[in-house]
ROMAR-378563 format. One record per residue: residue number from 1; residue in one letter; z, x negated, y of N, C-alpha, C, O, CB in turn. Coordinates in steps of 0.2 Angstrom, whole numbers, plus 2048, in hexadecimal, padded with zeros to 3 digits. Each point is the difference from the previous one (the first is absolute). Glycine has a CB too. Layout:
<nodes>
<NUM, a, <Z, X, Y>, <Z, X, Y>, <Z, X, Y>, <Z, X, Y>, <Z, X, Y>>;
...
</nodes>
This chain:
<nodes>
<1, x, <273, 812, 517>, <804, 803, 7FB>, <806, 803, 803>, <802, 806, 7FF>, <7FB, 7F2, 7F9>>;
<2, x, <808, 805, 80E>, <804, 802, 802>, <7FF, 804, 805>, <804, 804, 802>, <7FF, 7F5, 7FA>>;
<3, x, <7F5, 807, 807>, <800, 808, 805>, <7FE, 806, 7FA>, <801, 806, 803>, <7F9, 7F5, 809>>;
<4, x, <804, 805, 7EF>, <800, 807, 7FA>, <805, 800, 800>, <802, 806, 800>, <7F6, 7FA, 7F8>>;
<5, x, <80E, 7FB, 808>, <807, 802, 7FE>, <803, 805, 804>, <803, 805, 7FF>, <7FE, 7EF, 7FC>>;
<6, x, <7FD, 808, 80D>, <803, 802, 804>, <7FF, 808, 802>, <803, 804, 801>, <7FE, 7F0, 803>>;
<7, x, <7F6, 80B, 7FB>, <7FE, 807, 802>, <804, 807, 7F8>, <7FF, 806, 801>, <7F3, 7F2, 807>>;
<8, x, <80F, 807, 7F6>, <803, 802, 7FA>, <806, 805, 801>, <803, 806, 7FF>, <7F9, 7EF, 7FC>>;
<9, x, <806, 801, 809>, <808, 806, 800>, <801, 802, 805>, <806, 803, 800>, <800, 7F8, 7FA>>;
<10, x, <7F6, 805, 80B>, <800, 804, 806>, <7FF, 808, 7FD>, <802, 805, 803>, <7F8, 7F0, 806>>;
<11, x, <802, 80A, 7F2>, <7FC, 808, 7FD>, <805, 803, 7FE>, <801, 806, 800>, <7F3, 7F7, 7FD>>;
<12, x, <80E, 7FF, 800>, <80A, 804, 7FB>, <803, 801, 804>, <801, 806, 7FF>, <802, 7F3, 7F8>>;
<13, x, <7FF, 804, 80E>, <806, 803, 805>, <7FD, 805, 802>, <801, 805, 7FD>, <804, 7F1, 806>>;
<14, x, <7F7, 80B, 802>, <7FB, 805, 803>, <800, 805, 7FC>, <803, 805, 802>, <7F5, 7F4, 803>>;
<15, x, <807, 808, 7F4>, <800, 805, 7FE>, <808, 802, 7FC>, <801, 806, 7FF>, <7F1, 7F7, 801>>;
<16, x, <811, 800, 7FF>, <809, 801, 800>, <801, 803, 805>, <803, 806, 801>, <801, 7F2, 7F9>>;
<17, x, <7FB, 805, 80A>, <802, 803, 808>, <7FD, 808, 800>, <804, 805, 801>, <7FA, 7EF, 805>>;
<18, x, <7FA, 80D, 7F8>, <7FD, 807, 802>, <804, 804, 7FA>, <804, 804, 801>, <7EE, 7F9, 806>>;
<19, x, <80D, 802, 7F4>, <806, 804, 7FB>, <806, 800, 802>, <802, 805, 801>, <7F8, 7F9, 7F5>>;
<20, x, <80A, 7FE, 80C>, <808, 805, 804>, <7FF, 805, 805>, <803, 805, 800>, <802, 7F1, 800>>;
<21, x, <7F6, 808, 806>, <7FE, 804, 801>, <7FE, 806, 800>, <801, 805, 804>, <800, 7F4, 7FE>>;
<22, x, <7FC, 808, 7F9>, <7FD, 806, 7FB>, <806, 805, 7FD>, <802, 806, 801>, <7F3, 7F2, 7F9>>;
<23, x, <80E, 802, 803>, <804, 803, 7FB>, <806, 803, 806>, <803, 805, 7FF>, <7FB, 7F3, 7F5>>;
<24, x, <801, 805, 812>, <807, 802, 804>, <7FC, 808, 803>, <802, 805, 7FE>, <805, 7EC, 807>>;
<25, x, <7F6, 80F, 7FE>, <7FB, 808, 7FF>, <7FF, 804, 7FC>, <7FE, 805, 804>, <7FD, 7F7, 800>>;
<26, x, <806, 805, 7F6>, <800, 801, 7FA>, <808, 805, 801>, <801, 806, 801>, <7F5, 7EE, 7FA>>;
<27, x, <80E, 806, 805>, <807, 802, 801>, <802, 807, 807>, <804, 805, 800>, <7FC, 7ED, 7FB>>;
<28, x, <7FB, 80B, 80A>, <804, 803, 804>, <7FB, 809, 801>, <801, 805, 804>, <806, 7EB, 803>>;
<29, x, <7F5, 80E, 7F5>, <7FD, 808, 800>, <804, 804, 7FA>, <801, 806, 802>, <7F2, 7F6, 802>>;
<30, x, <810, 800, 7F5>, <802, 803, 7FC>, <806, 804, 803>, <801, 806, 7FF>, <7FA, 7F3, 7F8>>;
<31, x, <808, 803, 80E>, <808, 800, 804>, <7FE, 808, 802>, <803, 805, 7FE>, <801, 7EC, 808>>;
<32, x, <7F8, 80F, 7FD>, <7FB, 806, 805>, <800, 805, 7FB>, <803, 806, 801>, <7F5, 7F3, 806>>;
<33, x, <805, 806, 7F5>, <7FD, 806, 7FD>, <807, 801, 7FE>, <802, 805, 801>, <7F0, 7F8, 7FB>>;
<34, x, <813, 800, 801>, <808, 805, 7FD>, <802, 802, 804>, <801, 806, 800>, <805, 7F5, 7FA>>;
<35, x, <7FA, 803, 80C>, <803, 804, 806>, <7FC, 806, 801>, <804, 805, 800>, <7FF, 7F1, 807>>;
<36, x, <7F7, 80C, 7F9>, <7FD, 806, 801>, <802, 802, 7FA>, <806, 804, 801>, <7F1, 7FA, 805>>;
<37, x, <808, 802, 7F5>, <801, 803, 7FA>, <807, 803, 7FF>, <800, 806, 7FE>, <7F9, 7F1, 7FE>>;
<38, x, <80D, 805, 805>, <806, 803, 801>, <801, 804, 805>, <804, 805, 7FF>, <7FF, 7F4, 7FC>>;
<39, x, <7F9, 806, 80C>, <801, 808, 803>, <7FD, 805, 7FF>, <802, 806, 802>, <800, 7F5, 806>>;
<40, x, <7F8, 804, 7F4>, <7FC, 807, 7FE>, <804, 805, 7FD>, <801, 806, 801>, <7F4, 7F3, 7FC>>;
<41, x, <80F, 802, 7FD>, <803, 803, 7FC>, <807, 804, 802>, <801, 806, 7FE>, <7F9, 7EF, 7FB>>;
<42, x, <80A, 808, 80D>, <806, 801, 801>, <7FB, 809, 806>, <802, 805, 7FF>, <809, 7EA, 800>>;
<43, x, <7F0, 80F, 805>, <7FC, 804, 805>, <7FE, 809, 7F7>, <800, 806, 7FF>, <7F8, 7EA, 80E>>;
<44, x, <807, 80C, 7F0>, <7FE, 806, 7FA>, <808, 804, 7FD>, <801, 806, 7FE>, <7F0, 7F2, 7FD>>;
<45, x, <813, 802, 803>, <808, 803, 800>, <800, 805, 802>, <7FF, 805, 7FE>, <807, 7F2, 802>>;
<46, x, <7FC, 808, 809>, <802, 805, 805>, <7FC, 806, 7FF>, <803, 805, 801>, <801, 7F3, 807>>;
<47, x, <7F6, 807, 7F7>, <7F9, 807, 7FF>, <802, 806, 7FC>, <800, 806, 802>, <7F7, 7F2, 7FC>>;
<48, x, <80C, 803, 7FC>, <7FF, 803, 7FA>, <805, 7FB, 7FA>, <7FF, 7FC, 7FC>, <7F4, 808, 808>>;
<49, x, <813, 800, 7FE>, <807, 7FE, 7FD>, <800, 803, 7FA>, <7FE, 806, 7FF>, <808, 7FA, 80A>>;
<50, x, <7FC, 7FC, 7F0>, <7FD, 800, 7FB>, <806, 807, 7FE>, <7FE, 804, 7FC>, <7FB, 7EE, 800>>;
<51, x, <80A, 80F, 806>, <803, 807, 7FE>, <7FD, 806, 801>, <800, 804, 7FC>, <809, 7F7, 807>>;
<52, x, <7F2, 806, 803>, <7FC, 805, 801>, <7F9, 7FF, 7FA>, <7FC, 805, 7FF>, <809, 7FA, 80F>>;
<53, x, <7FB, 7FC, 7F0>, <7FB, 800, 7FD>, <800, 801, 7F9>, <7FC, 801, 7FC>, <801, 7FA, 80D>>;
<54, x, <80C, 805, 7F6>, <802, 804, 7F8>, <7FE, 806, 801>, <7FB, 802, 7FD>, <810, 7F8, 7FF>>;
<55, x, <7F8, 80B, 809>, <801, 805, 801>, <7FC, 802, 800>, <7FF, 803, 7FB>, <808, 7FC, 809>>;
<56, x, <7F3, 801, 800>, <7FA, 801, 7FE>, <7FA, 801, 7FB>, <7FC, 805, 7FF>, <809, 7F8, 808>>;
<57, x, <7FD, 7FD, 7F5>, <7FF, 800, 7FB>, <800, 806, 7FB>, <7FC, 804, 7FE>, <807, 7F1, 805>>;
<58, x, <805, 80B, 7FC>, <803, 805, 7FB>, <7FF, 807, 804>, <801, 805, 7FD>, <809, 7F2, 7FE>>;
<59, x, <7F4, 80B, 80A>, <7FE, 805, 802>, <7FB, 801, 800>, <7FF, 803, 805>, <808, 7FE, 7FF>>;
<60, x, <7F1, 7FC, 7F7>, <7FD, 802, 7FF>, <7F9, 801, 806>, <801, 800, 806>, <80A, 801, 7F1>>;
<61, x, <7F0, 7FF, 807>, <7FB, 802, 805>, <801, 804, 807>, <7FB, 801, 804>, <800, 7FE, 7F2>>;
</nodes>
């Protein structure tokens, strides 16, 4: 009875363990992916400054 126990809680921890891990991966790709994301965005700013793109606009085809 006490090696199911033991083997048990060896399996709980192990797997708490592999989900922080996960979750901390998880994390540090989302971290990533803003970081790209906000430079795309600041890299497409400088491109294409939304004032040029009224102007444009309103001047038609």
């Amino acid at each position: 009875m006490l090696g199911v126990i033991a083997e048990w809680s060896v399996l709980l921890i192990w797997g708490v363990s592999l989900v922080g891990v996960l979750l901390e991966r998880v994390r540090v790709l989302l971290e990533r992916a803003t970081c790209v994301v906000r430079a795309w965005r600041e890299l497409r700013r400088e491109m294409h400054p939304p004032a040029a793109d009224a102007d444009r606009r309103m001047a038609g085809p």
